[in-house]
C-alpha positions in Angstrom: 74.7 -5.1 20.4 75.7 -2.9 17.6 74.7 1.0 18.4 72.1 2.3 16.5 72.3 6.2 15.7 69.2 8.4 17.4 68.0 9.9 14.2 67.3 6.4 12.5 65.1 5.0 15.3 63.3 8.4 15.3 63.0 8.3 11.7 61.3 4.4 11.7 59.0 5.5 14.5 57.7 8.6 12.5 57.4 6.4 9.3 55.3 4.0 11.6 53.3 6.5 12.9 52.5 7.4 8.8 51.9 3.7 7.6 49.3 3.9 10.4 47.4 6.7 10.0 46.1 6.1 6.6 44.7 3.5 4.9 46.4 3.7 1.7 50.4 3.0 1.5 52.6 3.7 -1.4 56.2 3.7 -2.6 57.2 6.1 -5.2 60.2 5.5 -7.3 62.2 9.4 -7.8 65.3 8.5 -9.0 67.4 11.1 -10.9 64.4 13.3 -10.4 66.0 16.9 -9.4 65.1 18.1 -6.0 63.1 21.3 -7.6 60.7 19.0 -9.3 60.5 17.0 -6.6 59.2 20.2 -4.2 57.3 20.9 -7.2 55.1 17.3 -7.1 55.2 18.1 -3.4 52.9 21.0 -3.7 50.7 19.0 -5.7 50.0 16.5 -3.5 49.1 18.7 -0.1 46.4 18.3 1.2 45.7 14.9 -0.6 48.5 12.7 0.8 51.9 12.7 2.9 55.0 11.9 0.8 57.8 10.6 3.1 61.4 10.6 1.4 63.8 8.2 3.7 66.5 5.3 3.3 65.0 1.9 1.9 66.6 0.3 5.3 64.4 2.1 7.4 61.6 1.8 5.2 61.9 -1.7 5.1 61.9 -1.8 9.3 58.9 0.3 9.2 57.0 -1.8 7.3 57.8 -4.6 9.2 56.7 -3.5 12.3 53.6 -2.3 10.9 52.9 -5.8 9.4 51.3 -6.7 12.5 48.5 -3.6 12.0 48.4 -3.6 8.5 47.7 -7.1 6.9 49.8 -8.0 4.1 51.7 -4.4 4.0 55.5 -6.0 4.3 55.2 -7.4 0.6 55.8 -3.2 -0.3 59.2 -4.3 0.7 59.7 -6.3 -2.5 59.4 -2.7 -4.0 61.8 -1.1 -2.4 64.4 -0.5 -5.4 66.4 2.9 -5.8 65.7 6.0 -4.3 62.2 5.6 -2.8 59.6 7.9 -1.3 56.5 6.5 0.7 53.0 7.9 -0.3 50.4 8.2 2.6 46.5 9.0 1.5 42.6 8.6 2.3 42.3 8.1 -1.1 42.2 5.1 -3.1 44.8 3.5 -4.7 43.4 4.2 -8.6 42.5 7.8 -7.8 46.3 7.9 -6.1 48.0 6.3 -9.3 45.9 8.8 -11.9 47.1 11.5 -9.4 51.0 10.4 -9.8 50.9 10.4 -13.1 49.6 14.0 -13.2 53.2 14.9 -11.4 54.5 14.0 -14.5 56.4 16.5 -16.9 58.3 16.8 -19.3 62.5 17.4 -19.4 65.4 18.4 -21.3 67.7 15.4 -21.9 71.6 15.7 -20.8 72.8 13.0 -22.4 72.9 9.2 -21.4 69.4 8.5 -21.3 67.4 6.3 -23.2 64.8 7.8 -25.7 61.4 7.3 -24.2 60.0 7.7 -27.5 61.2 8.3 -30.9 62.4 12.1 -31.3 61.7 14.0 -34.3 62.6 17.4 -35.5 60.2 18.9 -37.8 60.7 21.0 -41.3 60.8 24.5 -41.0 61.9 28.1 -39.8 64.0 28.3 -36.7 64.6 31.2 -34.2 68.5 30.5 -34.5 70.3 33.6 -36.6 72.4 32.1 -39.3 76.0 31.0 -37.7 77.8 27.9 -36.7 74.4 26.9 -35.2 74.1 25.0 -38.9 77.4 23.4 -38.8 76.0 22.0 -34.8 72.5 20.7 -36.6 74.0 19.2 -39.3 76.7 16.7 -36.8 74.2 15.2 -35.4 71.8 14.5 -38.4 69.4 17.4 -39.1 69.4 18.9 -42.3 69.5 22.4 -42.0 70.7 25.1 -43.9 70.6 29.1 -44.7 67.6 29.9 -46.6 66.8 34.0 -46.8 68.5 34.3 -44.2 67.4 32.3 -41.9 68.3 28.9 -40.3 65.8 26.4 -42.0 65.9 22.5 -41.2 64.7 21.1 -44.6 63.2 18.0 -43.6 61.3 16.0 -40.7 64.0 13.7 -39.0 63.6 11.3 -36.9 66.7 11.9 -34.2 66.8 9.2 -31.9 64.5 6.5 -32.0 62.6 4.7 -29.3 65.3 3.1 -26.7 68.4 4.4 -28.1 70.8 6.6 -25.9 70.6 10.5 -26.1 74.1 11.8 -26.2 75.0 15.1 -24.9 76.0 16.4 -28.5 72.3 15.3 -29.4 70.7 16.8 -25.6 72.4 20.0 -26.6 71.2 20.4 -29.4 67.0 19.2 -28.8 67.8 21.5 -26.0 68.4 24.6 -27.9 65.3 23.5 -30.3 63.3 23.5 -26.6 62.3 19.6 -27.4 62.3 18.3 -24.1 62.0 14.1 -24.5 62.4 13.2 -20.9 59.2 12.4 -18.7 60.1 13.0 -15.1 57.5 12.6 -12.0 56.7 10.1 -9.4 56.6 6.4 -10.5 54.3 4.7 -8.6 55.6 1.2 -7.6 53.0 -0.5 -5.4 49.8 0.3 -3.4 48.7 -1.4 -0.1 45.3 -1.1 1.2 42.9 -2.8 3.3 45.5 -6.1 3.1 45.6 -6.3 -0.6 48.8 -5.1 -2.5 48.0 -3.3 -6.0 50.9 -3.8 -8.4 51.5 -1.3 -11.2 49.6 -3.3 -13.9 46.2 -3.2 -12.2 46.1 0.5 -11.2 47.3 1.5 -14.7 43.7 2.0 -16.5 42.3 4.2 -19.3 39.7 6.4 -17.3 38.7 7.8 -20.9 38.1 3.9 -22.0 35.9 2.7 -19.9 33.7 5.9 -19.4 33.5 5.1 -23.3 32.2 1.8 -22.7 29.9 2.4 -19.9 27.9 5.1 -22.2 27.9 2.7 -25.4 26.8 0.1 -22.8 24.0 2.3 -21.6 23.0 3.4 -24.7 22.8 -0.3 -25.6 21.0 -1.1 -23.2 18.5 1.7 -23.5 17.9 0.6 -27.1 17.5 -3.0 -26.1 14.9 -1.5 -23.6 12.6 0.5 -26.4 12.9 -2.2 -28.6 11.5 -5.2 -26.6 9.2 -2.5 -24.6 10.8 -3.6 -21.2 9.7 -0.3 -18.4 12.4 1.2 -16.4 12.6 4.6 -14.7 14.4 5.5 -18.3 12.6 3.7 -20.9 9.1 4.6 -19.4 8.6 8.2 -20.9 9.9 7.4 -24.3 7.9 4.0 -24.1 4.4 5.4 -23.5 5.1 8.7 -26.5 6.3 5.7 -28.8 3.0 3.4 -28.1 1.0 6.9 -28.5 2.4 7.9 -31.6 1.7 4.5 -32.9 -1.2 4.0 -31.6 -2.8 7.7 -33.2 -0.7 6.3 -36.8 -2.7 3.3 -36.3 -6.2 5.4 -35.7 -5.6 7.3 -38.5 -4.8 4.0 -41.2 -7.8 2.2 -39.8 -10.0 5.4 -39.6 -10.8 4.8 -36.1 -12.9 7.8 -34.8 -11.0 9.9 -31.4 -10.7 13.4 -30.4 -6.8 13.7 -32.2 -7.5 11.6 -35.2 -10.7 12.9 -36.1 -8.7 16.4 -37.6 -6.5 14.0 -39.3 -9.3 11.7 -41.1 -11.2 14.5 -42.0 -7.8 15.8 -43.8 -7.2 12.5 -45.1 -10.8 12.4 -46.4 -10.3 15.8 -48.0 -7.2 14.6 -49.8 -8.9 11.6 -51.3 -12.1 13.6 -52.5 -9.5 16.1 -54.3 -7.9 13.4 -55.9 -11.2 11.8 -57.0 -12.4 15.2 -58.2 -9.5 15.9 -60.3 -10.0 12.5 -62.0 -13.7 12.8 -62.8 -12.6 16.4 -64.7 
C-alpha cells in the first residue's frame, strides 16, 4: 500500500469537515488570479462564507466521502478544472453567485490574453509630455501626434477587438493610458445544495430584470384590479374614492339632491340662470 503523506490526509479531513458544516458547496475557478487579489476577494467574503484553496486530488476525495452526507455533492467533481478553490456558505446559491461576481475587478493586461471585449482608445489630450511616447502610440495603431504641445491621439480606435490576443507591445501601452481590459475575480463553477447541483447558467440572472418585471407585473395587475372593480387589501381604498367620485359626478348630472351636491347644483343652477340672463338682454 502506497504511503500517503500526513499533510494530505489532514488536508481531506479538514475539507470534509467544511463540505459538512454548511449547506451550500462551491468550487471557484482562480486561475492566473495574482495572490494579492485573491487575499483581497478573501476579505470580502468573511464573515459570509469559508473559501478553501487546495489540490483538485484532494478535493475530489473530499467530495467523495462526503457523498454519502451530502446527496448528489460528488457531481462538483465534474468541475474540478484548473486551479480551484471550494466556497462554504449559509447562504444560497443565487445570493452566493451575485456575491462572486462582486469580487470582480478590473486589470491591466501583460500580453497573451484574449480581449474580453473590444478595446478602444478615445480622441483627445493625454498626460504623456511630448517624446518618443508618439512614436510608441503610433506602432501599435493609435493615431497620435504633437498638438500645442501636447501628446493628442486624434481619433477613437478600436485597439483590439473582442477575442483577439493582447500583445505585450499593445498591454504596455493600454497600460500607460491606465485602460485596464482584464476582469479578474472568482469564477463560480458549480453550486451544491440541499442535493441539487446549480450549474453556471441557472445562477447567472439579471436581479435588475426581474425586479423590472415584478413592478410592471404589479402595476398590471393593480390596473386590471380598478378596472374590473375586483377588492383587494390594495385596490380597496382607491376603489371606494373612484365609486364616490363617480357617484357625486353622477349626483350632480342628474341633479340628485345630497349634502355635497347640493353646493354644486346650486352653482350649476347659477351658471345656467347667467347664461339665460345674458341671452334675454
Amino acid at each position: 500500500m502506497p504511503h500517503v503523506a500526513k499533510w494530505k490526509t489532514d488536508e481531506v479531513k479538514q475539507l470534509v469537515e467544511i463540505i459538512n458544516s454548511k449547506p451550500v458547496i462551491g468550487l471557484v475557478n482562480i486561475t492566473n488570479i495574482p495572490s494579492p487579489q485573491i487575499q483581497t476577494m478573501r476579505k470580502k467574503l468573511r464573515g459570509k462564507a469559508i473559501m478553501r484553496i487546495s489540490k483538485n486530488r484532494l478535493f475530489k476525495l473530499a467530495l467523495e466521502k462526503c457523498s454519502e452526507n451530502k446527496s448528489q455533492i460528488e457531481k462538483l467533481i465534474e468541475k474540478l478544472d484548473g486551479q480551484m478553490a471550494l466556497i462554504a456558505t449559509d447562504m444560497n446559491p443565487f445570493k452566493l453567485y451575485r456575491d462572486m461576481e462582486l469580487t470582480k475587478t478590473k486589470a491591466p493586461a501583460k500580453g497573451g490574453e484574449e480581449s474580453p471585449e473590444d478595446i478602444e482608445v478615445k480622441a483627445g489630450e493625454t498626460s504623456f509630455k511630448p517624446g518618443p511616447i508618439v512614436g510608441e502610440l503610433q506602432r501599435v495603431g493609435i493615431p497620435a501626434s504633437i498638438e500645442s504641445g501636447k501628446v493628442v491621439i486624434k481619433k477613437d480606435k478600436v485597439l483590439v477587438k473582442k477575442g483577439e490576443v493582447i500583445t505585450p507591445e499593445t498591454a504596455q501601452i493600454l497600460k500607460k493610458l491606465e485602460i485596464f481590459p482584464l476582469i479578474i475575480g472568482l469564477d463560480l463553477c458549480g453550486v451544491h445544495e440541499d442535493g441539487v447541483l446549480y450549474p453556471l447558467d441557472v445562477l447567472k440572472i439579471d436581479i435588475d430584470e426581474i425586479k423590472d418585471k415584478f413592478t410592471n407585473a404589479a402595476v398590471h395587475n393593480f390596473n386590471l384590479a380598478m378596472n374590473i372593480g375586483f377588492m383587494t387589501k390594495q385596490t380597496a381604498v382607491p376603489l371606494i374614492q373612484k365609486a364616490h367620485h363617480d357617484a357625486f359626478a353622477l349626483a350632480v348630472n342628474a341633479n340628485i339632491y345630497s349634502k355635497e351636491s347640493l353646493p354644486h347644483l346650486l352653482a350649476k343652477a347659477h351658471q345656467q340662470m347667467q347664461s339665460i340672463k345674458s341671452k334675454v338682454k
